[in-house]
C-alpha positions in Angstrom: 0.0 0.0 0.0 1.2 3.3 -0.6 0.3 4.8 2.3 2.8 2.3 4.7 5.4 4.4 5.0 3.0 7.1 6.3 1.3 4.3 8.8 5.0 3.5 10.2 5.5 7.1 10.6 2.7 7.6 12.8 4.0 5.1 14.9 6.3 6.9 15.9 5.1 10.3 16.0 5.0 12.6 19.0 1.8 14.9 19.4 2.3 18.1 18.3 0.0 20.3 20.7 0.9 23.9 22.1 2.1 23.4 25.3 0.5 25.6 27.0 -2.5 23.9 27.1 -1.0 21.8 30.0 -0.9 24.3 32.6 -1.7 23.3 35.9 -5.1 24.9 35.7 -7.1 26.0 33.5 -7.5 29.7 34.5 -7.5 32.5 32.4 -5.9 35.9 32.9 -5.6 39.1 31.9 -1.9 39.3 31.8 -0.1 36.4 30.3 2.7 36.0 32.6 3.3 35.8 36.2 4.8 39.0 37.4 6.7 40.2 40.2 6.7 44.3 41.8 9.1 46.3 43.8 7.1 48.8 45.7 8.8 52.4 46.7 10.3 50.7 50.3 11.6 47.9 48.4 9.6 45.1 48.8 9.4 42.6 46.5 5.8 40.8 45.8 5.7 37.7 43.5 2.4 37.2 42.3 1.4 33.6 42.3 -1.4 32.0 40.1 -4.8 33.2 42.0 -3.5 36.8 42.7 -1.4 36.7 45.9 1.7 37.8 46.8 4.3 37.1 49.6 6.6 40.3 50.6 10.2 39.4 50.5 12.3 41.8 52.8 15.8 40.9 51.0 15.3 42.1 47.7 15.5 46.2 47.8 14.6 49.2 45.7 15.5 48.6 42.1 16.8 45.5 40.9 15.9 41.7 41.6 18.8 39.6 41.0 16.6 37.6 39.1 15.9 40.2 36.4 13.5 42.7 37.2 13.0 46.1 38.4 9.7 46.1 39.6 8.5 44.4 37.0 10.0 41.1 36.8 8.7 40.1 33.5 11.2 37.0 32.1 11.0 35.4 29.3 12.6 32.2 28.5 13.0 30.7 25.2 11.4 26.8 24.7 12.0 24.6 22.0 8.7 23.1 21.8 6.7 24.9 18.8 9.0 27.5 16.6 11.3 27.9 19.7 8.4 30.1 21.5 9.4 32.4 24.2 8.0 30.8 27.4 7.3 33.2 30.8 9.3 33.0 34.4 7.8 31.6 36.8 5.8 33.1 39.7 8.0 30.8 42.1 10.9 32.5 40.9 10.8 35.3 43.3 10.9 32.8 45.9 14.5 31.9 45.3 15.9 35.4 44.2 18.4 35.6 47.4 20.2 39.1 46.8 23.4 40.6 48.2 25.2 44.1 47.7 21.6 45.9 47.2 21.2 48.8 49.1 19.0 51.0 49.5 18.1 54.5 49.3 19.1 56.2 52.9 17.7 59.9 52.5 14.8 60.3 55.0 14.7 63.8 54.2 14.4 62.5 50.2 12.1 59.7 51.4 9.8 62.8 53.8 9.2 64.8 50.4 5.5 64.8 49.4 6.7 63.5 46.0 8.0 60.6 47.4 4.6 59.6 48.7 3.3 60.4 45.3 5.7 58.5 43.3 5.4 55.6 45.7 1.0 55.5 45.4 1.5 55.9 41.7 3.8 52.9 41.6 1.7 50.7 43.5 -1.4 51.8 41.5 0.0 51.2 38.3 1.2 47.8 39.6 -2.2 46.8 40.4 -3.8 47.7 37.2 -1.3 46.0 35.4 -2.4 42.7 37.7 -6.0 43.2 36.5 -5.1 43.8 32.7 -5.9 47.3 32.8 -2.8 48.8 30.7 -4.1 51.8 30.1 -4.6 52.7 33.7 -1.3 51.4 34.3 0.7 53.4 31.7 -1.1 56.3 33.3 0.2 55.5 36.6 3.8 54.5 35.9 4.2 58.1 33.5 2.8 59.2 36.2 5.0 58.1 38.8 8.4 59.2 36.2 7.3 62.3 36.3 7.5 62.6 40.3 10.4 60.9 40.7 12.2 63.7 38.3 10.9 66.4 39.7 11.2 65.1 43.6 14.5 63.3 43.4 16.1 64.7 39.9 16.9 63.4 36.5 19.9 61.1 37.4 18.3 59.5 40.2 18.2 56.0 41.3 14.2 56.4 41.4 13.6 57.5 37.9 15.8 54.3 36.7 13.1 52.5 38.6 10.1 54.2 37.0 11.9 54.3 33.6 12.3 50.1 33.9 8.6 50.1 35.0 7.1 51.6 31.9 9.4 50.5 29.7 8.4 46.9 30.9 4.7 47.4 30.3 5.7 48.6 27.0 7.3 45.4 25.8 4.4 43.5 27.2 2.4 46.5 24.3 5.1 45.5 22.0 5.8 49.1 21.4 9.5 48.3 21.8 10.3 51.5 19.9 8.8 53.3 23.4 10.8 50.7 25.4 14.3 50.6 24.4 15.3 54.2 25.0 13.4 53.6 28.5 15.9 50.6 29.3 18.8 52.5 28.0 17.9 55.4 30.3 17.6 53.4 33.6 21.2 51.6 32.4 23.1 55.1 32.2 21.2 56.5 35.5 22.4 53.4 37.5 26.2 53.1 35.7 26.6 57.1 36.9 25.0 56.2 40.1 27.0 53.3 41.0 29.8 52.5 38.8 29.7 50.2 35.8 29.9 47.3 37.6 27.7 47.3 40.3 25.4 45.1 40.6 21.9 46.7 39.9 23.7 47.6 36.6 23.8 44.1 36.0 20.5 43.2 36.4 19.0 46.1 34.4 21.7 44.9 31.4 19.5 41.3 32.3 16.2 42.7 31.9 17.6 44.9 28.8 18.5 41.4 27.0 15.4 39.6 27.5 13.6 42.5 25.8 16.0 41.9 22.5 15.6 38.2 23.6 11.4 39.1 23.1 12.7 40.6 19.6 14.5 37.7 18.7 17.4 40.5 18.3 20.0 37.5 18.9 23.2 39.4 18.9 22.2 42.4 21.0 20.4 40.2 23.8 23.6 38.1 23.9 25.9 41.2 24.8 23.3 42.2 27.1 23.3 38.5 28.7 27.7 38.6 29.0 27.4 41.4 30.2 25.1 40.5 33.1 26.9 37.7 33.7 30.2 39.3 33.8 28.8 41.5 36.7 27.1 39.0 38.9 30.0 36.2 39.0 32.1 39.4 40.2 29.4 40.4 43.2 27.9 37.6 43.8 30.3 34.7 42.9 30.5 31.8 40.3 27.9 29.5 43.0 25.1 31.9 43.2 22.0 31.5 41.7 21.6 34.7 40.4 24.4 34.0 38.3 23.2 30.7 37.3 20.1 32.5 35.7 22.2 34.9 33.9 24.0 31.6 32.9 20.8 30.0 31.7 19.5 32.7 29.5 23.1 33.1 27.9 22.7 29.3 27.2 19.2 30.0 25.3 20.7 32.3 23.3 23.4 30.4 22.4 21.0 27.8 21.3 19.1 29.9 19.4 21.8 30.9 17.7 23.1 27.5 17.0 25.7 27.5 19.3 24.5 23.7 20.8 27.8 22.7 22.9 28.3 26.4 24.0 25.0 26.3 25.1 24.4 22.9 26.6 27.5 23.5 29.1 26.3 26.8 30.3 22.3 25.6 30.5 24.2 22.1 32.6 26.2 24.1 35.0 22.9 26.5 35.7 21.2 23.6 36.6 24.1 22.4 38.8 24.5 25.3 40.6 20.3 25.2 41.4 21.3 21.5 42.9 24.3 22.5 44.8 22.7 25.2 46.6 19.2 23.1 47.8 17.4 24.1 44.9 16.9 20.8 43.1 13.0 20.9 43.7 12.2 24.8 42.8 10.3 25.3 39.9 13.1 27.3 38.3 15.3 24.1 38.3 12.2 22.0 36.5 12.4 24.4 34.0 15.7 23.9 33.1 15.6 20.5 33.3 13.1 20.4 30.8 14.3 23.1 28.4 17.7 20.8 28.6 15.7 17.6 27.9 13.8 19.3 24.6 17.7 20.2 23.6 18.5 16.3 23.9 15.5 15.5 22.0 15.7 17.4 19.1 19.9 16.5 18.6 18.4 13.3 18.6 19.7 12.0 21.7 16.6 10.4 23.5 18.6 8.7 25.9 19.8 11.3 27.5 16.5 12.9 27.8 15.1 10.3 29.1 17.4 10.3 32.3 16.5 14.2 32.8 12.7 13.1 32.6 12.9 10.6 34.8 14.9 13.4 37.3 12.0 15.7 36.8 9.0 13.2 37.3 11.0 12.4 40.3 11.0 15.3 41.7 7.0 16.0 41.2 6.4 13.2 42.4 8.0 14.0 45.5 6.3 18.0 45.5 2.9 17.2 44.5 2.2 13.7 43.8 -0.3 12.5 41.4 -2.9 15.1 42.5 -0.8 17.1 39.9 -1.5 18.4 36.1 2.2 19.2 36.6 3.3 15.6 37.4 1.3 13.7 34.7 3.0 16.4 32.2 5.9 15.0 33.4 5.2 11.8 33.3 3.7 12.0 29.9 6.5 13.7 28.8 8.9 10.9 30.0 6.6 8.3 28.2 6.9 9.2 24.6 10.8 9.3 25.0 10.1 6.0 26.3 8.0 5.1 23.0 11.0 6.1 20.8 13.4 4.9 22.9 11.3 1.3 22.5 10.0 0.9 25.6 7.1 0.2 24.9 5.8 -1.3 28.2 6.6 1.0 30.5 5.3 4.2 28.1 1.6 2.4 28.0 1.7 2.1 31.9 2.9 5.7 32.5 0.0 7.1 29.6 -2.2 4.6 31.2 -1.7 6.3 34.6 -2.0 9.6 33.1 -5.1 9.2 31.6 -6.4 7.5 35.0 -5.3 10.4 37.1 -6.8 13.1 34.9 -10.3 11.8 34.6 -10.5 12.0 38.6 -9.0 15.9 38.0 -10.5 17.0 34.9 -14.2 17.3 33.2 -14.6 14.1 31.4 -14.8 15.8 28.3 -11.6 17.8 28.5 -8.7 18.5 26.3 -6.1 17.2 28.3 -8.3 13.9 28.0 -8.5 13.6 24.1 -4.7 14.1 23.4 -3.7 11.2 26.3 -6.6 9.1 24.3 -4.4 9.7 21.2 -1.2 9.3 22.7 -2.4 5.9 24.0 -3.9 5.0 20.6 -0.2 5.9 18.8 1.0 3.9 21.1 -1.5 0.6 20.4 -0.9 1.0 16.8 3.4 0.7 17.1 2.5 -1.9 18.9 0.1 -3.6 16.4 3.3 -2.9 13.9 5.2 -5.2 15.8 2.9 -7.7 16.1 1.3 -8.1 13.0 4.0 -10.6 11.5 3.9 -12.7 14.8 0.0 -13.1 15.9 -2.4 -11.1 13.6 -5.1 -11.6 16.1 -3.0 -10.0 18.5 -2.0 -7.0 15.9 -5.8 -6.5 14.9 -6.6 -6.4 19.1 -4.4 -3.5 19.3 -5.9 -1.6 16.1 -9.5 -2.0 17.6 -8.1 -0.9 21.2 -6.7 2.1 18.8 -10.0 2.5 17.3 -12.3 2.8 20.7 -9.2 5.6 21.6 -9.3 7.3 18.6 -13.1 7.4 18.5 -13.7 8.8 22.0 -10.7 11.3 21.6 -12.8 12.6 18.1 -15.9 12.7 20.5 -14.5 14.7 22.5 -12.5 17.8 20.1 -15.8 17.8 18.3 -18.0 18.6 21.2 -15.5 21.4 22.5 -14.9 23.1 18.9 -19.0 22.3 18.2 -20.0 24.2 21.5 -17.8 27.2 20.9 -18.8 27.5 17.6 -22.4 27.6 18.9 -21.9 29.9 21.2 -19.2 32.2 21.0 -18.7 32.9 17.4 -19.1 36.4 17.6 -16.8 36.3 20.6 -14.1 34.0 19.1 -13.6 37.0 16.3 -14.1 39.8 18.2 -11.7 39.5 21.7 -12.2 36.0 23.0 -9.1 35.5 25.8 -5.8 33.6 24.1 -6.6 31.1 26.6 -9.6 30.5 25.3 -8.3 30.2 21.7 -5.5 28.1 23.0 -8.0 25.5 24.0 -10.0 25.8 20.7 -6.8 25.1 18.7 -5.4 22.2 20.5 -8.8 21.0 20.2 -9.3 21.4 16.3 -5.2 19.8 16.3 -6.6 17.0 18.2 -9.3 16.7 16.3 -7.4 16.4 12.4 -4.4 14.3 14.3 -7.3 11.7 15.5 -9.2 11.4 12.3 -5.8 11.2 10.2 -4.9 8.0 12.9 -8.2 6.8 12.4 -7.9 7.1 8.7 -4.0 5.2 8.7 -5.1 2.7 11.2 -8.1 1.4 9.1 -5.7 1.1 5.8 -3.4 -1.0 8.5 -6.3 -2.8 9.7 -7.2 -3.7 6.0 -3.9 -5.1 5.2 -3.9 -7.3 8.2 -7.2 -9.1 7.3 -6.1 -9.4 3.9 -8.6 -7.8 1.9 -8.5 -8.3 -1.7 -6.9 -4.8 -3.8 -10.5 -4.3 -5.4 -12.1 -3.5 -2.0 -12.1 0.2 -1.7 -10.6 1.5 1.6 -14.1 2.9 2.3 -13.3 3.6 6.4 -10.4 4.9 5.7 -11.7 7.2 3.1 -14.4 8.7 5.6 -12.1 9.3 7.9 -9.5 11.3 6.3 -12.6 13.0 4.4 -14.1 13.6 7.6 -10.4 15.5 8.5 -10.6 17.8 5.7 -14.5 18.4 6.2 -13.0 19.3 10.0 -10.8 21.8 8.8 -12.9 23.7 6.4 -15.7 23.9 8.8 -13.6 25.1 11.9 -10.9 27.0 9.5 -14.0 29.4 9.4 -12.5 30.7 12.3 -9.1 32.4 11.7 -8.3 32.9 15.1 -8.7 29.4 15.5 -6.9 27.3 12.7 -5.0 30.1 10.9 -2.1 28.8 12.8 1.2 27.1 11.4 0.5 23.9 13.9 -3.0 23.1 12.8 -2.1 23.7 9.0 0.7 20.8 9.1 -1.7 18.6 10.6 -3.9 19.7 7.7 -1.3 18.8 4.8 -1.3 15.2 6.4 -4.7 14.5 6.1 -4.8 16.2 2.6 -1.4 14.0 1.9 -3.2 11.1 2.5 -6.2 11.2 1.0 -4.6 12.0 -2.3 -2.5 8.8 -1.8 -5.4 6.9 -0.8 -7.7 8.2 -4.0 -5.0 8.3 -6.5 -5.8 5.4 -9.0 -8.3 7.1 -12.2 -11.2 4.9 -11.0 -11.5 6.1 -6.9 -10.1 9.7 -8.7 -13.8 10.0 -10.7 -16.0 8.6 -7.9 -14.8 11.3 -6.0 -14.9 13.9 -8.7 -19.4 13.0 -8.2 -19.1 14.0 -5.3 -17.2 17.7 -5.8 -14.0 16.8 -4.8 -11.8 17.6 -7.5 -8.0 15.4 -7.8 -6.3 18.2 -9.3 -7.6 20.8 -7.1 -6.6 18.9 -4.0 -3.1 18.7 -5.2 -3.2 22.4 -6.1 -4.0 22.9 -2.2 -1.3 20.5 -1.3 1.2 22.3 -3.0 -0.2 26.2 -1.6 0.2 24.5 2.0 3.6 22.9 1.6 4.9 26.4 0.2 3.6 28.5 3.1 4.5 26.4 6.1 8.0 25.9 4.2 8.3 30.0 4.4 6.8 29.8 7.8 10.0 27.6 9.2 12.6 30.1 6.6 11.3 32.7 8.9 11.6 30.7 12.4 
């Protein structure tokens, strides 16, 4: 058949389904990162995922070691989808231990009515930021530039602050043209201040490179990064964690730059440094861990990622159990490198588990539900590969376990994208939340990726009870046609499937279907019934050319 090579390629294949979809809840926010404030006396507050925060009496005025001045946006590059940028984490604030920060001494300064002003304006635009109101919040933080010239003077330590707060919100606008000569500013104020290598210079040439880093402005983030990093080994010393993260982010960009070995030692030694100084369970340390393991896995070393997967599933296991999203991510994760590593066995039980634990934690008819389905029905297909030339009763077991998979998992896409068509069309175009689309598009990927299975595993099915060439592959047929009906009925939707992840998984249905129909005879029946041969491989070859520019570009 000429679809076999396709079939076996299946087999093998790892979803391909935006990761951040499996987040530990489900909730949706105005602001799409975690963020963490200095207020005027200094005080960090790390905002966790309801809305807290924690006050944190060792991190003063300006700078967190970690990155931020008062707004402690990070941004870390994953090598998931297209090498997205992926968000610090609220936790991170937690670990941030600073030293060499001083603050500002001048009670007569600190008694001056504009002091009190730039402080409330500050914390007001702090809070509307929190509640997605960046309006308000540009308002406030202009606001609170404004008194900290005129109270404390153009060259002052405060106005570095307030210029590193607005320019912050502006990257999270992406009016960078508005932010870069904010950054800049707050990087002379504190280099005049306190000498070029001090360390809130340091930082503020940190938060300066993950803007580029935002950019994708390689070069310029990495002599931001050095230079960071040059700094804090000199204040804080080669064992400190602040200059482990400095470390880690000049590793990304290494990476991204294709600068693998250069980049793998520095990302390692971060991650050692985390271990050595009791942070082998923080969430910053997962992170890296995992960002490593995705470097392993796509240099084609699945052996090696398969120990730092097993490290990290450790590790949740130990923090949170299997009461955890987080832990069955991780144990997922650690299952299809088991798949490809051949271990087979052990990948079914961990999916197995997976799928167990998230029906007690998750609405039967969730997302997260569908794609384990798949994964599990990928996973009884390879297996009904390997079985078929040893006990075909066996093999065709597997398919129909596949099957049942594969059919609940299409149950279940359809009713979510169904339901949101229904009922928030209007919304879906006209500002629903990118959580909200998030869902919707892992749902429509699920959705074409399950009915392109379905499709492969009846052709494999076929084969295996030896049905005679003549017998059109009518199952198969319907189910990649269903795929493309999928498609064009959500692709309605641009906000939806106008994506470069859901148009792959598009081509492969559309692939093979034309493979399936291309003898003269199957060609014409489907010509009755509108679908046109030569038009399908028209659209075949428009898809293949734009997602081909679409990875030029990335």
């Amino acid at each position: 058949m000429p679809l076999r090579q396709a079939v076996r390629s299946l087999m093998r294949k790892r979803i391909r389904i935006p990761s951040q979809i499996f987040s530990s809840s489900d909730r949706t926010t105005s602001i799409a990162s975690p963020i963490s404030f200095f207020d005027g006396m200094g005080f960090s507050y790390g905002y966790g995922p309801k809305g807290g925060y924690t006050r944190d009496p060792r991190l003063w005025l300006f700078l967190s070691g970690n990155a931020a001045m008062l707004l402690g946006i990070n941004t870390n590059p994953v090598l998931a989808k297209e090498a997205s940028l992926e968000e610090r984490s609220e936790n991170d604030a937690e670990v941030a231990d600073i030293v060499g920060l001083r603050k500002i001494e001048d009670d007569s300064v600190k008694s001056n009515i504009h002091t009190a002003k730039w402080r409330v304006f500050t914390d007001n635009g702090r809070e509307s930021f929190m509640q997605g109101k960046l309006e308000e919040a540009e308002r406030f933080f202009f606001s609170a530039l404004q008194e900290a010239k005129e109270g404390f003077g153009e060259k002052d330590p405060h106005v570095a602050s307030a210029c590193n707060n607005l320019a912050e919100l502006y990257r999270v606008n992406k009016a960078f043209d508005k932010a870069e000569p904010l950054y800049l500013k707050a990087i002379d104020i504190l280099e005049e201040t306190f000498g070029p290598e001090d360390i809130r210079v340091g930082s503020a040439f940190h938060n300066l490179g993950q803007f580029y880093l935002v950019q994708r402005k390689l070069e310029e983030a990495h002599t931001c990064y050095e230079r960071a990093l040059k700094i804090k080994g000199r204040v804080l010393g080669l064992n400190h964690i602040d200059y482990a993260d400095a470390m880690y982010h000049l590793g990304t960009v290494l990476y991204l730059q294709g600068k693998e070995k250069d980049a793998e030692a520095l990302i390692q030694d971060s991650i050692r440094i985390l271990e050595e100084s009791g942070h082998e369970e923080s969430i910053m340390c997962i992170r890296r861990l995992r960002y490593l393991a995705q470097i392993y896995l796509r240099s084609n070393r699945p052996g090696e990622a398969e120990n730092v997967q097993r490290k990290i599933l450790h590790v949740m296991e130990l923090i949170k159990g299997w009461n955890s999203l987080d832990t069955i991510i991780a144990a997922e994760g650690l299952a299809l490198t088991l798949q490809s590593n051949g271990n087979l066995n052990e990948a079914l039980e961990l999916l197995e588990r997976c799928l167990d634990a998230r029906k007690v934690l998750l609405p039967g008819d969730h997302v997260q539900i569908a794609a384990n389905m798949l994964h599990i029905a990928r996973l009884a297909m390879h297996n009904s590969s390997k079985l078929r030339k040893v006990d075909t009763s066996k093999a065709i077991t597997e398919l129909n376990k596949a099957k049942d998979l594969l059919t609940d998992s299409i149950r279940i896409a359809s009713l979510l994208l169904n339901k949101a068509m229904k009922e928030n069309r209007k919304v879906l175009n006209n500002g629903a939340s990118g959580e909200t689309k998030k869902h919707l598009r892992t749902a429509l990927i699920i959705l074409l990726q399950s009915l392109d299975a379905l499709g492969l595993l009846e052709i494999e099915k076929q084969e295996l009870q030896e049905l005679k060439d003549e017998h059109s592959p009518v199952e198969a047929e319907n189910a990649l046609l269903r795929c493309i009906s999928a498609y064009r009925e959500f692709g309605t939707e641009s906000s939806i499937s106008d994506t470069h992840e859901v148009k792959v998984e598009y081509l492969s249905c559309l692939k093979h279907f034309s493979s399936l129909i291309s003898d003269n005879h199957t060609q014409r029946k489907h010509q009755s019934q509108g679908i046109d041969f030569e038009d399908l491989k028209g659209e075949i070859k428009r898809l293949e050319v734009e997602i081909s520019h679409r990875r030029q570009r990335n």
